[in-house]
C-alpha positions as CSV (number, residue, x, y, z in Angstrom):
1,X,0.0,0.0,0.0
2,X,1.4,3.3,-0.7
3,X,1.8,5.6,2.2
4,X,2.4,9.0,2.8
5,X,3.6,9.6,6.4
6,X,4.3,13.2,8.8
7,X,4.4,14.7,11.9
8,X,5.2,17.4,14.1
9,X,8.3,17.2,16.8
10,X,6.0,15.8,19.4
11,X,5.3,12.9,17.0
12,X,8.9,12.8,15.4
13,X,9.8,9.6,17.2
14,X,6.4,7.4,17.1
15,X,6.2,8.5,13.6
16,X,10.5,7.2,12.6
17,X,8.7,4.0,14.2
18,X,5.8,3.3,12.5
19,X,7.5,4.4,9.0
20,X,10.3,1.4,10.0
21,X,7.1,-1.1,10.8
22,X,5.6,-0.2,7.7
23,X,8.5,-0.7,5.2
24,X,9.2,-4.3,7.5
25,X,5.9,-5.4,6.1
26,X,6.8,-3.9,2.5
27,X,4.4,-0.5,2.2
28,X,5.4,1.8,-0.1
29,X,5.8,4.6,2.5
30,X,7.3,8.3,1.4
31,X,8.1,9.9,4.9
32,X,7.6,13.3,4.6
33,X,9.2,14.7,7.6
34,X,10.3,16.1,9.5
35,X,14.0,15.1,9.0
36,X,15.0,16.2,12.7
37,X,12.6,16.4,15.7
38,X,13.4,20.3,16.4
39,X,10.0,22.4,17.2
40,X,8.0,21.8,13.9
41,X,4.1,23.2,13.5
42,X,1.9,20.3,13.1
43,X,-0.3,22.1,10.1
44,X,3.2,22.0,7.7
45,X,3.1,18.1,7.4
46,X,-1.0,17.9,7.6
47,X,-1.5,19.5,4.5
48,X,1.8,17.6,3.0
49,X,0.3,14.2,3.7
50,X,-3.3,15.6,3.0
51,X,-2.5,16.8,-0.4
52,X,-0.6,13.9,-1.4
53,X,-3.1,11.3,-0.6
54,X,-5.9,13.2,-2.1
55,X,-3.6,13.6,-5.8
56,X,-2.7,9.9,-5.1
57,X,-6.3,7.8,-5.6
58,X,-5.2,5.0,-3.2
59,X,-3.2,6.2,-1.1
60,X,-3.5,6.8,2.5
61,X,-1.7,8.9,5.1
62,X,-0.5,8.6,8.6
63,X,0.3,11.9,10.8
64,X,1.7,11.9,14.6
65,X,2.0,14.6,17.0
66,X,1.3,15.0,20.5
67,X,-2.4,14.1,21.0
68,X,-3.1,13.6,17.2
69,X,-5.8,16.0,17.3
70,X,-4.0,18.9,15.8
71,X,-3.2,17.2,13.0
72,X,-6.7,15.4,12.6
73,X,-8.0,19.1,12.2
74,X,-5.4,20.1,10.0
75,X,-5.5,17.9,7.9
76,X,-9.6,17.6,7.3
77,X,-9.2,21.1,5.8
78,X,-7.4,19.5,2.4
79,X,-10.5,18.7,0.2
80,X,-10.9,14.9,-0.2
81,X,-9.3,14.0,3.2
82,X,-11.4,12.4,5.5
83,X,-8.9,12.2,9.0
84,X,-9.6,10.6,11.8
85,X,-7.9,10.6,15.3
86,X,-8.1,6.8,16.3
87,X,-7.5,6.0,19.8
88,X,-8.1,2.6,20.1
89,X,-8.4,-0.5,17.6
90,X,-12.1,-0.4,17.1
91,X,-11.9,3.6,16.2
92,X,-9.6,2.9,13.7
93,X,-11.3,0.2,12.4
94,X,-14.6,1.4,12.1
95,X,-13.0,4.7,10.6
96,X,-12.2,2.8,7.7
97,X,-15.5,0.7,7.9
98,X,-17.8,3.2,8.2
99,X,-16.2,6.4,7.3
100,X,-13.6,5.4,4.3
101,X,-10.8,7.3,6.5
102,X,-7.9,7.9,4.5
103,X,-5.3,9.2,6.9
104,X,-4.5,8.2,10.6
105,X,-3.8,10.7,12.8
106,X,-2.2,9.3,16.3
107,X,-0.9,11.0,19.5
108,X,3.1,9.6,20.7
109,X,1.8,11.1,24.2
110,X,-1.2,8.8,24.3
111,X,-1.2,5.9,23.0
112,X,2.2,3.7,23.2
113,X,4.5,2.5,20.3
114,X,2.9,-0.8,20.5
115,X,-0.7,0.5,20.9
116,X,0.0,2.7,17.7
117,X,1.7,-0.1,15.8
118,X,-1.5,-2.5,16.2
119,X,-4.3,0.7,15.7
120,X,-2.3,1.4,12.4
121,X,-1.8,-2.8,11.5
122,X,-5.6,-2.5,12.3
123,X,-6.5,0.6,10.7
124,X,-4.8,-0.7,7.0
125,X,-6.7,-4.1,7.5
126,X,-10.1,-2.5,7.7
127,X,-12.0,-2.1,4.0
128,X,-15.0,0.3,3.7
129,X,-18.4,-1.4,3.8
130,X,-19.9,0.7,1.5
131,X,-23.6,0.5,2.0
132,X,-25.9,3.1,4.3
133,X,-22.1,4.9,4.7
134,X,-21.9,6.0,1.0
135,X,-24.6,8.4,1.0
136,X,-23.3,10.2,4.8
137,X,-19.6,10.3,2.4
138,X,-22.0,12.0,-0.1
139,X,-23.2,14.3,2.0
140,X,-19.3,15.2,3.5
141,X,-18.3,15.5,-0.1
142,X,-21.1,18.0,-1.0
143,X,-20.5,20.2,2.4
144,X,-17.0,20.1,0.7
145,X,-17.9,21.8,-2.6
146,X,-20.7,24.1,-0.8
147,X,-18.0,25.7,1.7
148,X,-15.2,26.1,-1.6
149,X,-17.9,27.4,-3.3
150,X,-18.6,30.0,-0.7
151,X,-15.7,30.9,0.6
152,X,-14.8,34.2,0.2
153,X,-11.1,35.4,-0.5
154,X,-9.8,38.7,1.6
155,X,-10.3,40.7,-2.0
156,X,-14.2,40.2,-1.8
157,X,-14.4,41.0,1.9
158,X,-14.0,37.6,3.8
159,X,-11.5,36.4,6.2
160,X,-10.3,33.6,4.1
């Protein structure tokens, strides 16, 4: 599976980890830094991995920093991303089941390096059920277009 992978200093060593466990098992991963763990903003690499798993169809992304939150955020602001923060094995599974999650956000301060590496094994296993949960990724996809649609740039008077 190809793999695009990021964090922030907070999630520089979890993430060197998890890049190592994926290669072992032969991903195609693409680690996209940072290359040292100095102070890093978590937003740099969330919109790194974002926008190269939505120009990759296939693809899927994995981003590490403190809590995993920041970067969840982040990251849902690149159209076609749908992040989630997993926190245990049954969120990330059911965030590919239900949800067709396409990048795994995890926090290094919460969950341990083995925790991580069996959410992510977990997480890559999982296949979207398709079903009921195509029309709710409908719906995400059509608040997508409505907000670019709207959204105004600082030239027309918004705070874009």
């Amino acid at each position: 599976m190809r793999v695009f992978a990021g964090s922030d200093h907070a999630g520089f060593a979890l993430r060197g980890k998890l890049v190592q466990h994926l290669r072992g098992q032969g991903h195609d991963v693409t680690d996209l830094g940072p290359p040292v763990a100095d102070r890093s903003d978590y937003p740099d690499y969330a919109v790194k991995v974002g926008r190269s798993v939505r120009d990759q169809p296939g693809a899927v992304g994995l981003l590490v920093c403190g809590s995993g939150l920041g970067m969840c955020m982040a990251a849902n602001k690149v159209r076609g991303v749908r992040a989630v923060d997993a926190w245990s094995v049954e969120s990330a599974r059911l965030s590919r089941a239900h949800n067709d999650a396409n990048v795994l956000c995890l926090g290094e301060r919460l969950v341990s390096e083995t925790e991580a590496t069996t959410i992510l094994d977990t997480w890559l296993k999982a296949t979207f059920e398709g079903g009921r949960h195509v029309g709710r990724l409908d719906k995400i996809h059509r608040i997508e277009t409505e907000e670019a649609a709207t959204r105004k740039t600082p030239d027309q008077g918004g705070n874009a």
